[in-house]
C-alpha positions in Angstrom: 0.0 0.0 0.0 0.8 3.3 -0.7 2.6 6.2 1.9 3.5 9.5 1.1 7.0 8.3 2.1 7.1 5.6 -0.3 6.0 7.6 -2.8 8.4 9.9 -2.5 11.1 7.6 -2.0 10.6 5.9 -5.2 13.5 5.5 -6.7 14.1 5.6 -11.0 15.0 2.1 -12.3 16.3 1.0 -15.5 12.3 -0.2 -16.5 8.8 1.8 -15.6 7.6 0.0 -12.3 4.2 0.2 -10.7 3.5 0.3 -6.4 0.2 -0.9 -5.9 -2.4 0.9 -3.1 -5.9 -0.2 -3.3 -9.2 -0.3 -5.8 -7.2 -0.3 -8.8 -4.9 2.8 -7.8 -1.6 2.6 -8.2 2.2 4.7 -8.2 3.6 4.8 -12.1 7.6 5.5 -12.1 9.3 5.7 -15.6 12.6 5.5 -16.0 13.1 9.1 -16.7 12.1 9.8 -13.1 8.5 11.0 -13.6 5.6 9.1 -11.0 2.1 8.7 -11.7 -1.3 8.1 -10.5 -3.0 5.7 -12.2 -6.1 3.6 -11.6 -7.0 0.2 -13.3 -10.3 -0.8 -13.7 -12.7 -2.9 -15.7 -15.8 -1.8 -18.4 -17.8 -4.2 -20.3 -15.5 -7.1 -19.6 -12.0 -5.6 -19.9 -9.4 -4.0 -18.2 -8.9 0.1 -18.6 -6.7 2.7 -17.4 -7.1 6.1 -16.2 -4.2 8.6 -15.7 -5.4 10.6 -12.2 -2.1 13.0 -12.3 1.5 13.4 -12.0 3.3 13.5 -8.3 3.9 16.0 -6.6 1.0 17.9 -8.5 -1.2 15.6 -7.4 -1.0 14.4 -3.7 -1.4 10.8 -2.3 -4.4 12.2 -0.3 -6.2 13.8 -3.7 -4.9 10.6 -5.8 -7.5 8.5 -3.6 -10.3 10.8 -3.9 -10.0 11.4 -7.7 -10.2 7.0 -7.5 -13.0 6.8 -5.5 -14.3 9.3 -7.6 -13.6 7.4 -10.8 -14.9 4.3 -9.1 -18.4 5.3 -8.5 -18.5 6.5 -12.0 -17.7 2.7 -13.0 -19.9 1.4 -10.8 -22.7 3.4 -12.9 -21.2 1.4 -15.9 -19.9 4.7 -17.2 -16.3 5.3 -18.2 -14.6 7.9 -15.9 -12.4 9.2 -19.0 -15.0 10.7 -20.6 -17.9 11.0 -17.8 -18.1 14.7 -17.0 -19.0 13.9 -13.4 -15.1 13.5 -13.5 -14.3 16.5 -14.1 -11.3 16.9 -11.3 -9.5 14.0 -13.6 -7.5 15.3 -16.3 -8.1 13.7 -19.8 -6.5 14.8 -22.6 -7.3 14.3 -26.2 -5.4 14.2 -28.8 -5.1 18.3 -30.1 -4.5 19.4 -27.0 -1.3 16.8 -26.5 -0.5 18.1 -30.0 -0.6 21.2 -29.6 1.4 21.4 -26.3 4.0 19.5 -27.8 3.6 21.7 -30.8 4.5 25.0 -28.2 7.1 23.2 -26.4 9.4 22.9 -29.5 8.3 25.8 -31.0 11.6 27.7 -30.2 13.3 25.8 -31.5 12.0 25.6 -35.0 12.0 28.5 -37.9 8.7 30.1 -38.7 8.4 28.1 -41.5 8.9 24.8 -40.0 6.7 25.4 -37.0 3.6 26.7 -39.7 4.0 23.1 -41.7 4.0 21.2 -38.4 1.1 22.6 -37.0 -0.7 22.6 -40.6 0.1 19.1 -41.3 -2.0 18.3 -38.4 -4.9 20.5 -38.6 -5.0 19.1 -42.4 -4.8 15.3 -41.7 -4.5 14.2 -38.2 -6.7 16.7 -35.9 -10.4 15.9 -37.6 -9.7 11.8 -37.5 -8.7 11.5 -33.8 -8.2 15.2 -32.7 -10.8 15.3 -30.2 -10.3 11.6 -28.8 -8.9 10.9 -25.6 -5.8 9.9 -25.6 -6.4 6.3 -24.0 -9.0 5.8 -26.4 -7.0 5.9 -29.4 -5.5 2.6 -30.7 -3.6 0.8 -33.4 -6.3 0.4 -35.8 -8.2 4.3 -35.1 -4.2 5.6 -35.9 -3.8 3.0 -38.9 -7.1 4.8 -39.9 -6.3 7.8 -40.3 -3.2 7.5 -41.8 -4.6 5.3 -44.7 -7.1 7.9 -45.4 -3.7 10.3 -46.2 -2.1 7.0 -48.5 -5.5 6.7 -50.6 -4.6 10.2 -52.2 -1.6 9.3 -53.2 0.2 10.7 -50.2 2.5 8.0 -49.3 5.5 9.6 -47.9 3.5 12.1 -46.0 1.9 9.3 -44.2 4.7 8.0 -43.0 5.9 11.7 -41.8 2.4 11.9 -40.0 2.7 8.4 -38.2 6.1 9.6 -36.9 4.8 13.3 -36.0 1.6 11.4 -34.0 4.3 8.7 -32.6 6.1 11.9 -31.0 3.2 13.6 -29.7 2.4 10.4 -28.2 5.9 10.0 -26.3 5.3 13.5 -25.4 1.9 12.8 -23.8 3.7 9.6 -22.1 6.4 11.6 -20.3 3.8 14.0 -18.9 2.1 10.9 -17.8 -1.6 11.7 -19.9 -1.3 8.4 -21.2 0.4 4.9 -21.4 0.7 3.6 -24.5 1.8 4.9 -27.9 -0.5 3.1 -30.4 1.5 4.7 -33.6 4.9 3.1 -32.9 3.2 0.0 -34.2 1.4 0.8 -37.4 4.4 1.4 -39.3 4.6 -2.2 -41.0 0.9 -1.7 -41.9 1.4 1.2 -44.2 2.4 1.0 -48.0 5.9 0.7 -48.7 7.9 3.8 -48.9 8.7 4.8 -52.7 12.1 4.0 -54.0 14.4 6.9 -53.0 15.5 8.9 -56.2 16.6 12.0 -57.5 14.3 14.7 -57.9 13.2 15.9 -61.5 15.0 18.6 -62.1 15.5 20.5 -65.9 18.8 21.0 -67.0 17.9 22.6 -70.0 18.2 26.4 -70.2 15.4 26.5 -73.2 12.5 24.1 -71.2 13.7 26.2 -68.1 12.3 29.2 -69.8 9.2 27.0 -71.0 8.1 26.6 -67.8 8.6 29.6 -66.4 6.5 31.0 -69.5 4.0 28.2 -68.6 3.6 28.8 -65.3 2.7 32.5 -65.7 0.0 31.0 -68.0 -1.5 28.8 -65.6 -4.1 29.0 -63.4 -2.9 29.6 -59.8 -2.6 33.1 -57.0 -0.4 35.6 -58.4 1.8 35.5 -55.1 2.3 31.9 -56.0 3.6 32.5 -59.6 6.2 35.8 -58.3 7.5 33.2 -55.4 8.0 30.5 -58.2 10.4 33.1 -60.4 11.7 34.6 -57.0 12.9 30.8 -56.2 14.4 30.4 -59.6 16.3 33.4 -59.9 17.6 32.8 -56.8 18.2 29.4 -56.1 17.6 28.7 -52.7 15.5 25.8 -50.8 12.0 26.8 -51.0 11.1 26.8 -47.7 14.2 30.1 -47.1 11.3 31.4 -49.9 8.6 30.9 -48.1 9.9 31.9 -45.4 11.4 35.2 -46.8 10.2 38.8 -45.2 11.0 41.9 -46.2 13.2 43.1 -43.4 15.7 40.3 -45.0 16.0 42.9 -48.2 19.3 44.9 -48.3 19.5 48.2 -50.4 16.7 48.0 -52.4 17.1 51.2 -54.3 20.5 50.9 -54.7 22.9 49.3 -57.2 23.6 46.3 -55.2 20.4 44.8 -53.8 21.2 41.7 -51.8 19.1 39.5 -49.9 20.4 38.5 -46.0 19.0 35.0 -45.3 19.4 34.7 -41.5 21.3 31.4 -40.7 18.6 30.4 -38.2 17.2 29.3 -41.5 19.5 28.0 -43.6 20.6 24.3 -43.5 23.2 24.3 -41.2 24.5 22.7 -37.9 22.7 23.9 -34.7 25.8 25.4 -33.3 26.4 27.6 -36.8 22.5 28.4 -36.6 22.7 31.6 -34.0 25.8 33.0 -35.6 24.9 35.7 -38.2 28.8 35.0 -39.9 26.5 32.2 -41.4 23.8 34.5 -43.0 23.4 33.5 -46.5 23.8 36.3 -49.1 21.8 36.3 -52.2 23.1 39.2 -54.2 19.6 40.3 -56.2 19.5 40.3 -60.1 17.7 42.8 -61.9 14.9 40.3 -62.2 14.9 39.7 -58.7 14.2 43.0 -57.8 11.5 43.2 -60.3 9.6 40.6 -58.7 9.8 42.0 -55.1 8.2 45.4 -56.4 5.3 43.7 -58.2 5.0 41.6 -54.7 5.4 44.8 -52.6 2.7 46.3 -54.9 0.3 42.7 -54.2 1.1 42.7 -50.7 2.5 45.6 -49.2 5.8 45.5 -47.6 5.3 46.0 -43.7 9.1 46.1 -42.4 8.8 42.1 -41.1 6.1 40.8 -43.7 6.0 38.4 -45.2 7.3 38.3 -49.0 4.6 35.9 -50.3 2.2 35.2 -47.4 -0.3 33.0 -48.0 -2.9 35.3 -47.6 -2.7 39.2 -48.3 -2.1 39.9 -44.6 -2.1 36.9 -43.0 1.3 35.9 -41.4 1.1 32.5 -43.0 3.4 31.3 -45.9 2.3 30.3 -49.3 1.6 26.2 -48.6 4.3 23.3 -49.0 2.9 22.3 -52.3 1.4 25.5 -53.8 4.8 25.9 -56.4 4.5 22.0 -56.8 0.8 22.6 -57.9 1.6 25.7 -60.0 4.0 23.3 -62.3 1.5 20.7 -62.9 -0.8 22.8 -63.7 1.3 24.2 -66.1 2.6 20.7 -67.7 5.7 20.0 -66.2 5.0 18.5 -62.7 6.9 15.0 -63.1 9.7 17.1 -65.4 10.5 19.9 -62.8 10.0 20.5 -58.6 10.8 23.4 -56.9 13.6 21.8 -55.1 15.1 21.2 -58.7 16.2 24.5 -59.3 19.0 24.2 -57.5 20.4 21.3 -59.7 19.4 23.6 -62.3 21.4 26.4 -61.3 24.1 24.3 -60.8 24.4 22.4 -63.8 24.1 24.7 -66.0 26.2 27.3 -64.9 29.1 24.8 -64.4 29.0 24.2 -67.6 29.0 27.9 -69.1 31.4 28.4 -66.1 33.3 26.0 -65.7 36.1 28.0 -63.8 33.4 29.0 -60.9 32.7 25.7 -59.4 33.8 27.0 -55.8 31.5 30.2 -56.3 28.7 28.7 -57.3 28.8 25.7 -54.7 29.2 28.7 -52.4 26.1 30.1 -53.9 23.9 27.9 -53.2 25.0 28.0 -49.2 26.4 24.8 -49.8 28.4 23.7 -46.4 32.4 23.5 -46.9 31.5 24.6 -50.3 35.4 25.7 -52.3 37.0 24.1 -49.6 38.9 22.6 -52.7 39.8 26.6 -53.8 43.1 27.0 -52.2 45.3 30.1 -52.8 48.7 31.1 -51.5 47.6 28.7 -48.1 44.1 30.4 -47.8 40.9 28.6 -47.5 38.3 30.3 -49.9 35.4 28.9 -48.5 36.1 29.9 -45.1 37.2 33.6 -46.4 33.7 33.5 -47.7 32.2 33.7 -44.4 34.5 36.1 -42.8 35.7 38.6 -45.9 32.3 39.5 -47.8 34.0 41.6 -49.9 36.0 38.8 -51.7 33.5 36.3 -53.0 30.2 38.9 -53.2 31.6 40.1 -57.1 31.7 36.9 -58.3 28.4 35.5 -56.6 26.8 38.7 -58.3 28.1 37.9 -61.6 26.7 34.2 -61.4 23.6 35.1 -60.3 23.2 37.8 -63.5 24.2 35.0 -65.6 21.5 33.2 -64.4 19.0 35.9 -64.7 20.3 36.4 -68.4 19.6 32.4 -68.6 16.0 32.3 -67.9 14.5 35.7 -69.0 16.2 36.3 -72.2 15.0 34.1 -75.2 18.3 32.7 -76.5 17.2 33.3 -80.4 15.9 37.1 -79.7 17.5 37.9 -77.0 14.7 39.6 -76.0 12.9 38.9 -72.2 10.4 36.2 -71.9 6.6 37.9 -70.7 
């Protein structure tokens, strides 16, 4: 039986442990330290378990009365997790472990990130089993849910959504709101992931300026279509895009417009992350500026706006997939993803450059990048971080090449419309 010395004593051990006190109640203690009240008790023929609260916020003495609380609510053949005559019991459904999980990481993700998380559940997890209690969900109600996302085609975001639901769960586990984790085992039950591959990417400066041309054509929000040229003129990973604000924008109405990506969110190690020598610098092509004036005339340009919010106002980005869309709409969705202008950039440009493989690796914010450029014992790429002045020229010149490359039509020589 349970004392409040006991359950303080109770000591971590390398598995979860239970101490037993009476009608079902007992002391949980996971490994991690964290103790539990618990009760176990039986409906319609099988066993069931109620989390009471976590020790100390919950004493011995309330632990008892929450039980015999719970109790009498069995005894009425009613289930004390969702009776409301249980009201001093904490139940938790599903949302609200999600989105405390969702704020307790939070800082530690970019804007971006933290807007797809969150999104990603509202879309698919939240109206299947959002407003379930937690110990009500199981295998099958999880397996569910996520083949509802596979029958649209959606394979590999199934499997993202089975692990983000398998973390929330863990989450809810160590604040003791439940004891099991019903997602860890649906894994084998979903369809096969799809052979890893390269993604489609056009290497051809001529279908390049086909799509763009296409795109523009197609049906789809005009922020959409200026964040699509804005990501191929400059090259970056499209969620730095959607991400991008305007307070980022350096010299505008000057002769040498550049763009300040704040390492925070740029691919990088976590230690590199909070050190602004690791901003990414995106010196802007005449193009570039272009299409941040006809987005500043869209959408205003409020001094930490968003660049292409996902609603005029709103604080949202444009969605995930909304570029993805816009090119197979416009013909060339299994020829080109948005990701793919990167190899696009790349390849082409080391091929009319072939002398610039450092700068352009560096470019692209490639880690290390021109670690190969050596000169009189100094490392280029790490002069790149320290000594803008050095590598900024030749980044400009690259990325006015590449402007030149997709708005001029090669025969005319005049710019694509």
């Amino acid at each position: 039986m349970l004392t409040n010395a006991r359950v303080k004593a109770a000591r971590l051990k390398d598995r979860a442990y239970k101490i037993f006190d009476e009608q079902g109640l007992h002391l949980f203690v996971r490994p991690g330290g964290s103790k539990t009240f618990r009760m176990r008790f039986w409906l319609a023929g099988r066993e069931q378990l109620l989390t009471i609260g976590a020790w100390p916020d919950i004493s011995l003495d309330e632990a008892r009365e929450r039980c015999e609380a719970a109790r009498a609510i069995v005894d009425r053949g009613e289930d004390p997790r969702v009776a409301s005559a249980c009201e001093p019991v904490q139940i938790r459904t599903f949302e609200d472990a999600a989105r405390a999980w969702h704020a307790h990481q939070r800082p530690t993700w970019t804007d971006v990130h933290a807007g797809d998380v969150l999104t990603s559940l509202e879309r698919d997890v939240f109206p299947a089993i959002g407003a379930m209690q937690l110990p009500a969900i199981t295998p099958p109600v999880v397996l569910a849910a996520l083949r509802a996302i596979e029958e649209r085609g959606a394979i590999e975001t199934a499997r993202r959504i089975r692990q983000r639901v398998g973390i929330v769960f863990a989450f809810a586990q160590a604040e003791g709101w439940t004891e099991t984790n019903p997602a860890e085992v649906v894994l084998r039950a979903l369809a096969p992931a799809p052979a890893a591959g390269r993604q489609s990417a056009i290497v051809d400066a001529a279908e390049l300026r086909q799509l763009l041309g296409a795109a523009e054509l197609a049906a789809g929000a005009p922020v959409v279509k200026l964040a699509s040229r804005f990501l191929a003129l400059t090259a970056v990973r499209l969620a730095v895009v959607r991400g991008a604000r305007w307070c980022e924008i350096e010299g505008l109405g000057t002769d040498a417009p550049i763009w300040r990506v704040p390492a925070v969110r740029m691919k990088l190690a976590a230690a590199k992350k909070n050190d602004s020598a690791h901003d990414h610098l995106v010196p802007l092509s005449a193009a570039a500026v272009t299409i941040l004036n006809r987005a500043r005339a869209i959408v205003g340009d409020a001094s930490a706006g968003l660049i292409f919010p996902g609603a005029a106002g709103g604080d949202a980005p444009i969605g995930e997939s909304a570029i993805g869309r816009l090119y197979h709409r416009a013909g060339f969705g299994d020829r080109h993803v948005p990701h793919g202008w990167r190899a696009s950039f790349s390849t082409i440009l080391n091929l009319r450059m072939p002398g610039e493989r450092g700068a352009i690796d560096r470019a692209l914010g490639h880690v290390g990048a021109g670690d190969e450029e050596k000169d009189e014992g100094i490392n280029r790429a790490v002069e790149g971080v320290y000594n803008r002045g050095v590598d900024m020229p030749r980044r400009q010149r690259l990325f006015d090449e590449w402007a030149s490359i997709l708005t001029s039509d090669s025969a005319t020589g005049e710019p694509v419309r």
